[in-house]
C-alpha positions, 0 to 999 in steps of 0.5 A, a space after each residue: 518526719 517525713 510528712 512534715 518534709 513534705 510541707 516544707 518542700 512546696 513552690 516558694 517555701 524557705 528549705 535548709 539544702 546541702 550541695 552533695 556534688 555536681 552535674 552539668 550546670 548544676 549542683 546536686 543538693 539535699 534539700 528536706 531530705 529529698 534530691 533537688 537541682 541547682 542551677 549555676 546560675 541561681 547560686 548568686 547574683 556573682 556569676 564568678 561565686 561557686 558553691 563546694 560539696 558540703 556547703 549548706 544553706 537556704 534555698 527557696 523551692 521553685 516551681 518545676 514541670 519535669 517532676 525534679 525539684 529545683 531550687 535557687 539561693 539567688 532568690 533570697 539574697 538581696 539583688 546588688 543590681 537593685 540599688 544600682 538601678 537608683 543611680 544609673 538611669 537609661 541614658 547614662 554613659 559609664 566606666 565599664 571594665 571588661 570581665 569577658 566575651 560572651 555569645 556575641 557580647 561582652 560583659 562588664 563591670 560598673 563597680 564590683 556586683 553590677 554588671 552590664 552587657 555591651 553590644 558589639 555593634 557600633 565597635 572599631 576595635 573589640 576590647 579586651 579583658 580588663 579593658 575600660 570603655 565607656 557604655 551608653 546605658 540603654 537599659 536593665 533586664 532582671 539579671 544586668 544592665 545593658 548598653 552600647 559603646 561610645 566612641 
């Protein structure tokens, strides 16, 4: 049995994992029958989403150089940010609600599951949480959108 665990376990392979509890940033899970790493942010594209203890699920086995295995849930769910790409193009000027301050930056919302980080740099006053201001979109990366305020 082991040996056919093994198979499953590889870069890129599809494995049925269980969160058994948390570390710093992470989740412990069993995955295959062997301990495996899930950082919080391969969870969801919902950064607010959080897994529990027992919850089970597919995971996608990710390349690691430390030895631990890590896997990510993120990598087989549909990305949200994707078909907002269709919509929003670089240019653009949005209605973005305020979700938080984060590293220099604040975050937003387009719509629920598209969010966008806001440059503070052209900034009279810095908005609070809930706040709704009007983005500039300059561009995306692979996890948001990104833009500057219009005043």
């Amino acid at each position: 049995m082991q040996e056919i665990n093994v198979r499953r376990v590889q870069p890129g392979e599809r494995v049925f994992g269980v969160i058994q509890g948390f570390m710093r940033g992470a989740y412990v899970m069993n995955v295959g029958g062997y301990p495996a790493v899930m950082p919080r942010a391969f969870y969801d594209w919902d950064y607010g989403m959080q897994g529990a203890v027992g919850d089970s699920f597919y995971v996608q086995v990710l390349p690691s150089r430390d030895g631990r295995m890590r896997v990510s849930r993120k990598a087989l769910l549909k990305n949200p940010l994707n078909d907002a790409n269709l919509r929003i193009k670089r240019g653009m000027i949005v209605r973005v609600r305020v979700t938080h301050s984060y590293r220099g930056s604040l975050k937003g919302e387009v719509r629920p599951g598209v969010k966008i980080s806001i440059s503070m740099a052209n900034m009279h006053r810095i908005p609070q949480v809930g706040d709704e201001v009007s983005v500039r979109v300059l561009g995306s990366n692979s996890r948001e959108l990104y833009g500057v305020v219009v005043r």
